[in-house]
N, C-alpha and C positions, 0 to 999 in steps of 0.2 A: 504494500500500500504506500503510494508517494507521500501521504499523510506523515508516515514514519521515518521519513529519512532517513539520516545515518544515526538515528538516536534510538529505533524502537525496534530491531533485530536482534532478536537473542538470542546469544551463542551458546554455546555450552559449557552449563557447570560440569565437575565432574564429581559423582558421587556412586559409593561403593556402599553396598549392603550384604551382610553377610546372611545369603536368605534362601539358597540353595539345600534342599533336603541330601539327605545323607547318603544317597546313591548317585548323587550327581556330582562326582568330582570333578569335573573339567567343561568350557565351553569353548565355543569359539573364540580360538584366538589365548585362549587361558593355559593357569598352569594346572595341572592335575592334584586334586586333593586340598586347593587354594579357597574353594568354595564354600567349605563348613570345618569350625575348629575342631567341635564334640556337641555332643545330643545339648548340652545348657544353650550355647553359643544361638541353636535354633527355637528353642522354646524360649530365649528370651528375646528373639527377633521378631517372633510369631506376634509377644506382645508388644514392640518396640521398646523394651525397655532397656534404656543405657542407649538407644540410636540415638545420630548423629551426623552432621559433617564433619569431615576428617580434611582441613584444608588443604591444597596440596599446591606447595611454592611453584609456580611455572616462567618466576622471572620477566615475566609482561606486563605491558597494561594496555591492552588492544579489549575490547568486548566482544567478549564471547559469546554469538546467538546461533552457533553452531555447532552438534554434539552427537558424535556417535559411538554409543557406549556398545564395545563390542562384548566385554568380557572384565569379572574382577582386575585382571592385571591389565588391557590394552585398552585404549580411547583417543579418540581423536576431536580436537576442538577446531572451530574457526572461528573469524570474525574480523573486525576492523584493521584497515591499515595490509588489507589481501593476508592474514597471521593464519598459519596452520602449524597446529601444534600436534604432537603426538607421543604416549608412553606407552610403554609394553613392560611396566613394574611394576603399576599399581598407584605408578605418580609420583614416584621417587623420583623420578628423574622426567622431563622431557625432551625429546625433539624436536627444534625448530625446523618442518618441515614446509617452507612456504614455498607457495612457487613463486618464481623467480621476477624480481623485480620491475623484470619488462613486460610479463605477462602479468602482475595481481597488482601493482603499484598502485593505489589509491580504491582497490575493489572493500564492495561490503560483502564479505562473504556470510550468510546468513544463513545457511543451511548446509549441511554434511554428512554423508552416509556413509557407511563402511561396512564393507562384506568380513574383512579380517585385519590381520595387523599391516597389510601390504596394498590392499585394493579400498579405494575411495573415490569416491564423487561428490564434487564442491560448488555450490552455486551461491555465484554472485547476484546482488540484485541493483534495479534501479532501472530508467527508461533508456528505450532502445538498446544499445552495444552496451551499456552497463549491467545489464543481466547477460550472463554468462553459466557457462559450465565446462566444471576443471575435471581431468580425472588421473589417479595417478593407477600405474601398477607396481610400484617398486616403495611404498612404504612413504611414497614422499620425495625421492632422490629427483626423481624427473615427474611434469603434469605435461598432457595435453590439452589445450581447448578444444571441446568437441563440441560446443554450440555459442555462437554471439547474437542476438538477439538484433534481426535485422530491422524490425517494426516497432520505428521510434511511439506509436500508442500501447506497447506493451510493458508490460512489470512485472517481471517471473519474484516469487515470493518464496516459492517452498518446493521440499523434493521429499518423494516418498520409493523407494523399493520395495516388491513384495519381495523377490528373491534376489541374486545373484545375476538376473537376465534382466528381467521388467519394471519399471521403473517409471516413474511423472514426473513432469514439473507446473506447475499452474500458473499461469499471470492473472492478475488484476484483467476487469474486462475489457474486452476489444470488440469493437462493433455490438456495442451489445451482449455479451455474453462472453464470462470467462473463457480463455484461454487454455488449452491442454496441450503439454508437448510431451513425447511417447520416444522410448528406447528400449528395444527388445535384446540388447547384446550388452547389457551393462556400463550403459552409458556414452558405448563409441562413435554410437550418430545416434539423432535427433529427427523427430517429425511430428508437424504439429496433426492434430488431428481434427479430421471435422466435426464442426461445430452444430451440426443437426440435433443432436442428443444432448445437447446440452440448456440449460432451461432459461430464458431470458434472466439480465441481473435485474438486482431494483435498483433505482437511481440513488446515486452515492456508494455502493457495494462494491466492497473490496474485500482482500485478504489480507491479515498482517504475520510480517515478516520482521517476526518478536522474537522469536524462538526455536522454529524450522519445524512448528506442527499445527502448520494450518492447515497440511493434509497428508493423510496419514494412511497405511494400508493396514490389514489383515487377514491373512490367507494368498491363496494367488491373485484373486481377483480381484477383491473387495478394497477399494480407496473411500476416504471422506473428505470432502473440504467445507473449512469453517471460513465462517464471513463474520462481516461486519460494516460500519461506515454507514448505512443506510439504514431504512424506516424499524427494521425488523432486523434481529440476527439469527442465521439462517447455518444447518448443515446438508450438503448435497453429499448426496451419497450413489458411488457405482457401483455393479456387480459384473462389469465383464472389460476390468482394466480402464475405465478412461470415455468409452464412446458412449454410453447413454446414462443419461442423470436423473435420480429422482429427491427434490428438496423437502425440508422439514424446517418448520421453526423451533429455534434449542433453547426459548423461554428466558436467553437471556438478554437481561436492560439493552437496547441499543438505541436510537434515535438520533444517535451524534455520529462523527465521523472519526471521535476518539473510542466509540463503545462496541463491543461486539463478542464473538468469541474470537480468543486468541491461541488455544492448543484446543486438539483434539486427543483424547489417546484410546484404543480399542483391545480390552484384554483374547477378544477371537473375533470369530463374524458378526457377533450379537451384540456382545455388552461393551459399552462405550462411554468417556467422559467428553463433559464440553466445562473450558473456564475459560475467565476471560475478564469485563468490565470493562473500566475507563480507565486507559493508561496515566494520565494526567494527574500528576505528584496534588494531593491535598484534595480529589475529586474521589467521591463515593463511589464503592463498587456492590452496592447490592444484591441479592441474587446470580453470584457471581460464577454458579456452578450448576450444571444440570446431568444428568443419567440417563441410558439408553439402555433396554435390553431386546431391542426390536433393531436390530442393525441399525438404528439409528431414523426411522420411521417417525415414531414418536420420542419428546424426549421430558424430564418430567424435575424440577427443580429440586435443587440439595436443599433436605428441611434445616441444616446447618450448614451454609457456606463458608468459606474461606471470607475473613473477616476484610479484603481487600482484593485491589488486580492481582490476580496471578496467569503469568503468559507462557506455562509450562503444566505440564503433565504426565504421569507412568505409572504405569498398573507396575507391583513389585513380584517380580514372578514366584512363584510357588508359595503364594502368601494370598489365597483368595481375597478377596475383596479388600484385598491391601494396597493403597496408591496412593501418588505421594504430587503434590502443585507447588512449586513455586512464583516467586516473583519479588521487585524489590525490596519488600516489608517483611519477607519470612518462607518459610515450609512448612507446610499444611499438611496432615494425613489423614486418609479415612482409611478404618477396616470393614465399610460394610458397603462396600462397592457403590460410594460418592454419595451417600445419602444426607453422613454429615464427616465432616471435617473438623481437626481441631489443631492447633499449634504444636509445631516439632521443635524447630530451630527459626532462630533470629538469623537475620544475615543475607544478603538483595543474593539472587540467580535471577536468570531470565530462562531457562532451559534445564531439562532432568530427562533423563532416560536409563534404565537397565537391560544389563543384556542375561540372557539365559541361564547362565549358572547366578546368579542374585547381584552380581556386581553393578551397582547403581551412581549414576554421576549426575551432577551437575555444574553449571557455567555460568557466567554470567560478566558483570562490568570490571576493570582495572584487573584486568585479567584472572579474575580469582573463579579457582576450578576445586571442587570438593567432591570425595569419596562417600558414601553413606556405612558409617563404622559405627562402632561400640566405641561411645566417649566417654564412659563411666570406669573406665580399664587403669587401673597406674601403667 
């Protein structure tokens, strides 16, 4: 969303949960037996007790609104100033892996996806040639551009994979109606798709590009994109990759062109979060959360929301109805699949994500990137 300039794309915290059941020693990208200490370790995660962010020094100060948590040990941030960072230790240490000065110099990279500790797809946004798409295969050492954005009325915002092949990207609308660009080979070319399937916007309706989850997949097929900026805030949801749409209202505040929803996150094809608000420091976020257990059809408001904006979202894997929002003011959690929320930790992210074995991160401004640990430990 042009709204958000280079102020309102959230990168990625980085945050580590120790929440993997006890036959799951290893995920992608991890190290084997890294995912649970002993049987306490998980009944005390089960009730979040003693969790945390576990800061992890990254030597920057670029804003991170782009974050792809592969695994306990590996993760990859983006964000201001073209900054790609990456660790494969847990966050002891990072790599500055950006791409190279002639290619990212002044980009807002907003969004980030990662298959493993080597393979990544980065997207820059903003109008015309400043929406972009980087991709590397070697960890970071070398990127290609595989897409520049020739249609100065577009604004690519966000990037979603279901797998290793298939992939979106979404712009803010064009001619009336969002934008979809489609990659079946992981990333290496790009086409946009037509627009027939896809359902007029409302006037002022956009996407924002806070966090890199305004659209999200689950399964192979199944994508959602969250809106905002207009009368109503709205989730469109597909079932066959990208070409045909059908919208919902997700009940949260909008009217302004600061309000809307701003993450999406989907534990399978069914159940789903939307958060979001008014981004605007000292402006209320009421009603700032809502729940889907209909693929996102219908969606039905948190009878306790997160007490503010939050522009982030993640289901905590193997911890049903366990999920975690951030945003500048703090970390929210619910255990009973979004219905209500209540305060974890103090501390601004703009972005959270977990990957498979429980390893949970988040990102956020002045480049501060957190683990989700047990902070009650000497």
């Amino acid at each position: 969303m042009r709204l958000l300039g280079v102020g309102m794309c959230a990168a990625a915290l980085a945050l580590g949960l120790v929440a993997a059941p006890a036959q799951a020693q290893s995920g992608t990208g991890g190290q084997g037996g890294q995912g649970v200490r002993n049987v306490q370790d998980v009944q005390d995660v089960q009730g979040l007790r003693g969790a945390g962010w576990a800061l992890k020094d990254t030597a920057k100060d670029a804003r991170f609104r782009g974050l792809a948590a592969v695994s306990r040990s590996t993760a990859w941030v983006a964000g201001s100033k073209g900054t790609v960072l990456r660790t494969v230790d847990g966050g002891r240490s990072w790599r500055d892996v950006s791409p190279p000065v002639a290619v990212a110099e002044g980009l807002e990279l907003r969004d980030i996806e990662a298959f493993d500790a080597r393979r990544a797809v980065a997207l820059s946004i903003g109008e015309g040639a400043a929406s972009r798409v980087l991709r590397t295969e070697d960890g970071g050492t070398t990127w290609a551009e595989t897409f520049r954005n020739p249609d100065p009325r577009a604004f690519y915002d966000c990037l979603a994979f279901s797998d290793f092949r298939y992939g979106l990207a979404v712009s803010d609308p064009v001619d009336g109606k969002f934008r979809i660009l489609s990659t079946d080979d992981g990333g290496r070319t790009w086409a946009v798709l037509p627009s027939a399937g896809m359902p007029d916007a409302l006037p002022g309706e956009a996407g924002f590009a806070a966090g890199g989850q305004c659209l999200v997949s689950a399964g192979s097929h199944d994508v959602w994109l969250a809106t905002g900026g207009a009368a109503t805030a709205r989730v469109l949801h597909s079932a066959d990759r990208g070409r045909t749409w059908q919208v919902a209202e997700s009940g949260i505040p909008a009217g302004d062109p600061a309000r809307g929803v701003f993450a999406l996150a989907f534990r399978d094809r069914t159940t789903g979060l939307a958060v979001g608000g008014d981004y605007r420091t000292g402006q209320a976020s009421p009603q700032a959360a809502a729940v889907s257990a209909d693929a996102g059809r219908t969606w039905r408001p948190a009878r306790t929301p997160p007490p503010a904006y939050r522009s982030g979202a993640a289901w905590l894997p193997h911890l049903r109805g366990a999920a975690l929002a951030v945003g500048p003011t703090g970390t929210d959690v619910t255990t009973d699949g979004g219905r209500s929320w209540r305060a974890l930790a103090p501390g601004s992210f703009d972005t959270v994500g977990c990957a498979d074995d429980g390893g949970c991160w988040a990102a956020g401004e002045k480049g501060r990137v957190g683990r989700l640990e047990r902070t009650d430990r000497p």
